[in-house]
C-alpha positions as a Markdown table, in Angstrom:
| # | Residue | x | y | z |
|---|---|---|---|---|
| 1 | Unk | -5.6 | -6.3 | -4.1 |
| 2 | Unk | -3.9 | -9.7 | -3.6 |
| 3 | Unk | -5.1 | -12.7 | -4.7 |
| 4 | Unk | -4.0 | -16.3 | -4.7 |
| 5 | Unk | -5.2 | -20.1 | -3.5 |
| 6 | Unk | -4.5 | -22.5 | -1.6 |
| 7 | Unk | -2.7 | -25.7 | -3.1 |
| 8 | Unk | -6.0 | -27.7 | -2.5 |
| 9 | Unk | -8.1 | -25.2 | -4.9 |
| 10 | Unk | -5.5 | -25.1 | -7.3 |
| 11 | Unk | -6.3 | -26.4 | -11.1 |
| 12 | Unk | -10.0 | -25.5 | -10.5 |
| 13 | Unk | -10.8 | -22.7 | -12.3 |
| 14 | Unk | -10.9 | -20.6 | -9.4 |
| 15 | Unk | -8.2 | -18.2 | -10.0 |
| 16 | Unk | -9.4 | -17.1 | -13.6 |
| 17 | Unk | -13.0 | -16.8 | -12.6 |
| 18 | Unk | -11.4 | -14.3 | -9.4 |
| 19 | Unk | -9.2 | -12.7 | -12.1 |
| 20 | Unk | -12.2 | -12.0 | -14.4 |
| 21 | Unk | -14.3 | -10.9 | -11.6 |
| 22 | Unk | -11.7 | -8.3 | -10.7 |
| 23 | Unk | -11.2 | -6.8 | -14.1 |
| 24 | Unk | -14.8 | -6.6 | -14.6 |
| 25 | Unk | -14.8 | -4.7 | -11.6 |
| 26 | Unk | -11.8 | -2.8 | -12.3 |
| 27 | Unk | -14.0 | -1.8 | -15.9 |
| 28 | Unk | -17.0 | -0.9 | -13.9 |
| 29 | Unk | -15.2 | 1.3 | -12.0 |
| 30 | Unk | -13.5 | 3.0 | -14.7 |
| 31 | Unk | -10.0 | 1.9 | -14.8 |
| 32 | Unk | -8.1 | 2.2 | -18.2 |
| 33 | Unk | -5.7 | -0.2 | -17.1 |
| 34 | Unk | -4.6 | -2.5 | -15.1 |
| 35 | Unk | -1.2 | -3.5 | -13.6 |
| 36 | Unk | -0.3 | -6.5 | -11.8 |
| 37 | Unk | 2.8 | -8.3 | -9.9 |
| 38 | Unk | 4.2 | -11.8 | -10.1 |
| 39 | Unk | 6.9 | -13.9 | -8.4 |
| 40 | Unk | 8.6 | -15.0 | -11.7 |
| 41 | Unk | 9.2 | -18.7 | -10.8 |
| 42 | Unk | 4.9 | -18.6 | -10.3 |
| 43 | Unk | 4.4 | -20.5 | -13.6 |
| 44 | Unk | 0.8 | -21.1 | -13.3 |
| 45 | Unk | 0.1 | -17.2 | -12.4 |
| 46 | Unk | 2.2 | -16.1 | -15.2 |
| 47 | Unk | 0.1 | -18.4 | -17.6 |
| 48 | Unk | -3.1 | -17.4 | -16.1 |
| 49 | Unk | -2.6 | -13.8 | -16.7 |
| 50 | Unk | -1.1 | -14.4 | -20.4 |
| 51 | Unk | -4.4 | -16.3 | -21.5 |
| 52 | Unk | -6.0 | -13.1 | -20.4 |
| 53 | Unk | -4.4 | -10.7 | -22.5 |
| 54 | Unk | -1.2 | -9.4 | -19.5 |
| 55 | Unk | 1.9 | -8.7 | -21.3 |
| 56 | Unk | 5.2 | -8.5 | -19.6 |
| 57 | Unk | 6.0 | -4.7 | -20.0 |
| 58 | Unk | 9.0 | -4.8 | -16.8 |
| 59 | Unk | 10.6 | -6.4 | -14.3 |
| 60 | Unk | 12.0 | -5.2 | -10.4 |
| 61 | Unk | 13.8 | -6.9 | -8.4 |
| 62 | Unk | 12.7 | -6.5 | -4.8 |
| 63 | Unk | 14.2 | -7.0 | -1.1 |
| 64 | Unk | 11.7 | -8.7 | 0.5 |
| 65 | Unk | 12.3 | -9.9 | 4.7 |
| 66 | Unk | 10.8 | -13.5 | 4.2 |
| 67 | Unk | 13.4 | -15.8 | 5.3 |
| 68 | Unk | 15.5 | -13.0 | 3.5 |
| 69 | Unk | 16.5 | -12.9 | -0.7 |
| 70 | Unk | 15.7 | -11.0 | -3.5 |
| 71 | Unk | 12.6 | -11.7 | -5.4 |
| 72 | Unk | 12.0 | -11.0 | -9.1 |
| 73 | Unk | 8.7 | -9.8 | -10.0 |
| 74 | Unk | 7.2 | -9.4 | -13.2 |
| 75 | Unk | 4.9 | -6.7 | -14.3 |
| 76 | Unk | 1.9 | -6.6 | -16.9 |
């Protein structure tokens, strides 16, 4: 699943209330765990999913053809 907002809906609320939906789901449907995937330099993303309980546990760095560049990406 990918999730994110728009600049406009930023600072909302929006993207906690769509991160809680998912993991309620995710419990629902049985998972143990879940794993996710950040840019590192996404500050507010990174804080979002510390104030719900994601820890870092390791980090990739990835080729990604986006203008070209490797991205670092952080993993609960």
């Amino acid at each position: 699943m990918l999730m994110g907002l728009a600049p406009d809906w930023r600072g909302k609320g929006l993207g906690r209330s769509l991160l809680n939906k998912a993991l309620e789901l995710a419990q629902q449907s049985g998972a143990l765990d879940v794993v996710l995937a950040v840019d590192d330099v996404n500050l507010p993303a990174k804080r979002l999913y510390q104030q719900a309980g994601f820890v870092r546990y390791a980090q990739q760095h990835l080729l990604a053809w986006k203008g070209g560049g490797a991205r670092d990406e952080a993993l609960r």
